[in-house]
C-alpha positions as CSV (number, residue, x, y, z in Angstrom):
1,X,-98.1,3.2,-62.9
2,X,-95.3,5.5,-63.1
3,X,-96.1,7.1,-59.9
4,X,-96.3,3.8,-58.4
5,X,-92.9,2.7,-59.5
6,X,-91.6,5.9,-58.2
7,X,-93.9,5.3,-54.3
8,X,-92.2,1.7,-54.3
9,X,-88.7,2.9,-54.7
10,X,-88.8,5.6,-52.6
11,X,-90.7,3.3,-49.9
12,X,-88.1,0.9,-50.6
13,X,-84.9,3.5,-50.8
14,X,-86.0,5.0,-47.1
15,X,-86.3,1.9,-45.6
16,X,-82.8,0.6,-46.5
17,X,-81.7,4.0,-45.7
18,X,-83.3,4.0,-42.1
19,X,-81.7,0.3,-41.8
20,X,-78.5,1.3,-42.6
21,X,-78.5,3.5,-40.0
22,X,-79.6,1.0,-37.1
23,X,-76.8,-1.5,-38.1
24,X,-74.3,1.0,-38.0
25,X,-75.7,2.3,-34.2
26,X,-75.7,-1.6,-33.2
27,X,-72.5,-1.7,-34.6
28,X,-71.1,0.9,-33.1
29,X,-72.3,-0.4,-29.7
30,X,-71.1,-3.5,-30.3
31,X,-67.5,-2.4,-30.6
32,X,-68.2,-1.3,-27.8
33,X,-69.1,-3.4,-26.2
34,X,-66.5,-6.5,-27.4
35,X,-65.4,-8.8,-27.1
36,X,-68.4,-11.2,-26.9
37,X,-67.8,-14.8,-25.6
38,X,-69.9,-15.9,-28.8
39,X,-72.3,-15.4,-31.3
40,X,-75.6,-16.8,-32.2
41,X,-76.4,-17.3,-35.9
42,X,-78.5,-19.1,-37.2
43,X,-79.6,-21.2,-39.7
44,X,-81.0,-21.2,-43.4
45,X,-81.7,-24.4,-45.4
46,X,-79.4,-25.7,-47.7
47,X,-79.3,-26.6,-51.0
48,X,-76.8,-27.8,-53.4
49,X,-75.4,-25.0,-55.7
50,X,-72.1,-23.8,-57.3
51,X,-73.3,-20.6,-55.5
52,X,-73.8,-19.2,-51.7
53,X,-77.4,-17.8,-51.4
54,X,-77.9,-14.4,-50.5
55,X,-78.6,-15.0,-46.8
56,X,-75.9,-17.7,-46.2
57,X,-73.1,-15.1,-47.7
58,X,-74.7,-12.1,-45.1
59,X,-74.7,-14.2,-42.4
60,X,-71.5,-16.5,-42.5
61,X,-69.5,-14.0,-43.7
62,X,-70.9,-11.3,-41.0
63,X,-69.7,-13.8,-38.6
64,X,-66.8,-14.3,-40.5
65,X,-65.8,-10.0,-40.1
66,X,-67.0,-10.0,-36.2
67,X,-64.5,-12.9,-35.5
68,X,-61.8,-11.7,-38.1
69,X,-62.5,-8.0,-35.9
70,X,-62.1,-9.5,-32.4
71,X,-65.5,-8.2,-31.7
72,X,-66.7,-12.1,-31.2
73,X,-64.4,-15.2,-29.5
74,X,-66.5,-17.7,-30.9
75,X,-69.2,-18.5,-32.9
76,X,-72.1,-20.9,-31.9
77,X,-73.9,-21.7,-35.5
78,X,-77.8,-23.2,-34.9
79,X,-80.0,-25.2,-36.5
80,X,-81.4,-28.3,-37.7
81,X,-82.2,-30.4,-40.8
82,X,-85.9,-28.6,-41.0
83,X,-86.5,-28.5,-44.9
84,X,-84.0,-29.8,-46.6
85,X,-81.8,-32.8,-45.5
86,X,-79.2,-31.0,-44.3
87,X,-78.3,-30.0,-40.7
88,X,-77.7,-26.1,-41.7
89,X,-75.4,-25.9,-38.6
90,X,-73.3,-28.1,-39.8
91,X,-73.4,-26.8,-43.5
92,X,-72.4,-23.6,-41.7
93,X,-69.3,-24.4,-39.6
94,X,-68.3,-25.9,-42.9
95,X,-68.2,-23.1,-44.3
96,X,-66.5,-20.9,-41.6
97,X,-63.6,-23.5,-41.4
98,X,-62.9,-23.0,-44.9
99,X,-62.7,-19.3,-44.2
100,X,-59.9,-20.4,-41.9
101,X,-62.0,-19.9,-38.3
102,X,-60.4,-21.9,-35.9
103,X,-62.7,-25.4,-35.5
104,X,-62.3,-25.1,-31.6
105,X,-64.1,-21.5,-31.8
106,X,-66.6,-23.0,-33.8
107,X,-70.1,-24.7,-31.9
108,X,-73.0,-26.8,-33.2
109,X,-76.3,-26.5,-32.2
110,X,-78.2,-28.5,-34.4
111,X,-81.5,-29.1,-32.6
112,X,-83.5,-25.9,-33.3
113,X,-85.9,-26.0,-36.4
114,X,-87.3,-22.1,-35.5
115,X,-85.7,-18.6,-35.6
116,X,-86.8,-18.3,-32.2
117,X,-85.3,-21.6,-31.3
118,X,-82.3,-20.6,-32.7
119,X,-81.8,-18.2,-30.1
120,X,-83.3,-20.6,-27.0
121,X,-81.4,-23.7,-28.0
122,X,-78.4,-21.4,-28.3
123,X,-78.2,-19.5,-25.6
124,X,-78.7,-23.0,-23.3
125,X,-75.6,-24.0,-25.1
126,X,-73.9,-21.0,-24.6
127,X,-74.7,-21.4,-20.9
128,X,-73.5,-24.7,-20.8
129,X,-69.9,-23.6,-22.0
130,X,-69.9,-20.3,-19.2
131,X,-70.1,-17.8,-21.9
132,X,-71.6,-14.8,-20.3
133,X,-71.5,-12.4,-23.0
134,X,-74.0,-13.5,-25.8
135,X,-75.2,-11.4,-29.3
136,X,-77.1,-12.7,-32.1
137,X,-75.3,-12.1,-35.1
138,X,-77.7,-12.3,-38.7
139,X,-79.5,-10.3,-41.4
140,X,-81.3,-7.5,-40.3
141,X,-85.0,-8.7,-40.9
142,X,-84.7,-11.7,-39.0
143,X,-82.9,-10.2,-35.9
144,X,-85.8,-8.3,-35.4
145,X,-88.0,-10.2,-36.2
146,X,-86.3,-12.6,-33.2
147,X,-85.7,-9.9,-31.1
148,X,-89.2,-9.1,-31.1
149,X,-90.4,-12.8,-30.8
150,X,-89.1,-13.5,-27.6
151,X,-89.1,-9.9,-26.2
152,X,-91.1,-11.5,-23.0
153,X,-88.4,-14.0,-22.6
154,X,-85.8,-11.1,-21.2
155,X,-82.6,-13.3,-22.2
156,X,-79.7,-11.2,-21.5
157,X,-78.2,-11.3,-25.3
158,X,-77.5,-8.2,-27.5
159,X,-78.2,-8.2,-31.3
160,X,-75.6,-7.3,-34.0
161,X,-77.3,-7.1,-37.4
162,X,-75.3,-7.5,-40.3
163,X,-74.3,-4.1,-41.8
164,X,-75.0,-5.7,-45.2
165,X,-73.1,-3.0,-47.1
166,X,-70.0,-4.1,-45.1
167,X,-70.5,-7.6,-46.1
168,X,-71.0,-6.9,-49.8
169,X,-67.8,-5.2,-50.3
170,X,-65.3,-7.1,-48.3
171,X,-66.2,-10.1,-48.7
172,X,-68.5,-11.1,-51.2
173,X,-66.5,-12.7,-53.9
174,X,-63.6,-13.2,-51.5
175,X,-64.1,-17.2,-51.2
176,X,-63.6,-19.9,-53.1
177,X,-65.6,-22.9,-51.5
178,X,-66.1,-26.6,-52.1
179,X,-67.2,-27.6,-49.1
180,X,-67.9,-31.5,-47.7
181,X,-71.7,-30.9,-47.4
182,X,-72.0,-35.0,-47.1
183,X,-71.0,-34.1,-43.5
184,X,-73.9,-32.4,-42.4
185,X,-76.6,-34.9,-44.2
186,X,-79.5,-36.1,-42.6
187,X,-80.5,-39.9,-44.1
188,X,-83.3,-40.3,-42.2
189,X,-84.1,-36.8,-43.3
190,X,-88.2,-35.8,-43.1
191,X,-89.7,-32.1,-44.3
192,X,-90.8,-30.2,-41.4
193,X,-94.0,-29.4,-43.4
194,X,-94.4,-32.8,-43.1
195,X,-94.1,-33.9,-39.7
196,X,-96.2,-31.2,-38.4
197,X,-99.3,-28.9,-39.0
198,X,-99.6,-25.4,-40.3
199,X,-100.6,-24.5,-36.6
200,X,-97.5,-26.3,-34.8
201,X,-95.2,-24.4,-37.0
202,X,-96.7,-21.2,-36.1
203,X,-96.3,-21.7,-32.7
204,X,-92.9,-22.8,-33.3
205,X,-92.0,-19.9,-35.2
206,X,-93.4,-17.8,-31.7
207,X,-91.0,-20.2,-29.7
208,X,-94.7,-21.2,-28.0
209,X,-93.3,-25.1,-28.6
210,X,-90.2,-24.4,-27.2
211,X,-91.5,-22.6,-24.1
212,X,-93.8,-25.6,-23.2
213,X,-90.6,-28.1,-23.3
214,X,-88.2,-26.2,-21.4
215,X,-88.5,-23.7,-18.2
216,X,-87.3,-20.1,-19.1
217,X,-86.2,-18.1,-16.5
218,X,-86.2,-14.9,-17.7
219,X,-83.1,-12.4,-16.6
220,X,-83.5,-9.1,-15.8
């Protein structure tokens, strides 16, 4: 068991090691690369507690530092009311308003209920406001796993993962929030899991749903 224990955390140790080291090339790029017309970050349901979750405080306050750097003008923050009955975009901005982001740098997008949809539903609203320079801003695992999702769909956005490390040291008791969360409810409020199969939500998740409802012209 031992040597088990010792695999795992070296499995575990090399892999946050070898991810560390991607954020900070992305990052570096991004620098770059700034200032960005907006970023895209998305959702994560909500639910009531004295305390941020772990992936709320990595990705709000990741947004937080690339606005507070001047690497990102604004921040576009996505998603829907999918399992809990709050709109999480909304539950975001909140958030990022109490951090003292300016309100009119701050967009809604509160339609998508997918990671990829986060990204499609965002990047249409991004269009719609002429912002050319677009970069998905959120915890490691899901940028790639969003990255890789819609691969095919050749949008012309960058991603910036969030250099977690960064995150946990400047900023993670930094806040003090009581936020208005009655703002972002949903009354007529139904699960996803509920509305739709095991199947449909898989194809969502693959952005398959999305695809079929709107024409993506991919951008090479």
């Amino acid at each position: 068991m031992k040597t088990v224990h010792i695999l795992i955390l070296l499995s575990a140790t090399l892999f946050l090691s070898s991810c560390g080291v991607f954020t900070d090339i992305t990052y570096h790029n991004a620098r770059k690369k700034a200032p960005y017309d907006a970023i895209i970050v998305p959702g994560f349901p909500y639910e009531k507690s004295a305390d941020l979750s772990v992936v709320y405080k990595i990705r709000i306050f990741w947004a937080y530092h690339l606005y507070n750097e001047g690497i990102a003008k604004n921040i576009i923050f996505s998603g829907s009311a999918v399992h809990t009955p709050y709109v999480e975009a909304k539950i975001m901005a909140e958030y990022a308003k109490q951090m003292g982001i300016p309100e009119a740098n701050i967009f809604i997008e509160d339609s998508a209920e997918h990671s990829t949809e986060n990204l499609f539903y965002s990047y249409q609203l991004a269009q719609r406001h002429g912002f050319e320079k677009v970069a998905v801003a959120t915890d490691p695992f899901q940028s790639g796993m969003i990255s890789y999702l819609t691969s095919k769909d050749k949008l012309p956005v960058d991603y910036i993962p969030a250099k977690v490390e960064t995150v946990a040291t400047r900023y993670w008791e930094t806040f003090d929030f009581n936020i208005n969360e009655k703002v972002a409810y949903k009354e007529d409020f139904i699960p996803l899991a509920e509305r739709t199969t095991k199947e449909e939500r898989m194809r969502g998740t693959q952005g398959e749903l999305y695809r079929e409802r709107k024409e993506i012209v991919p951008v090479n």
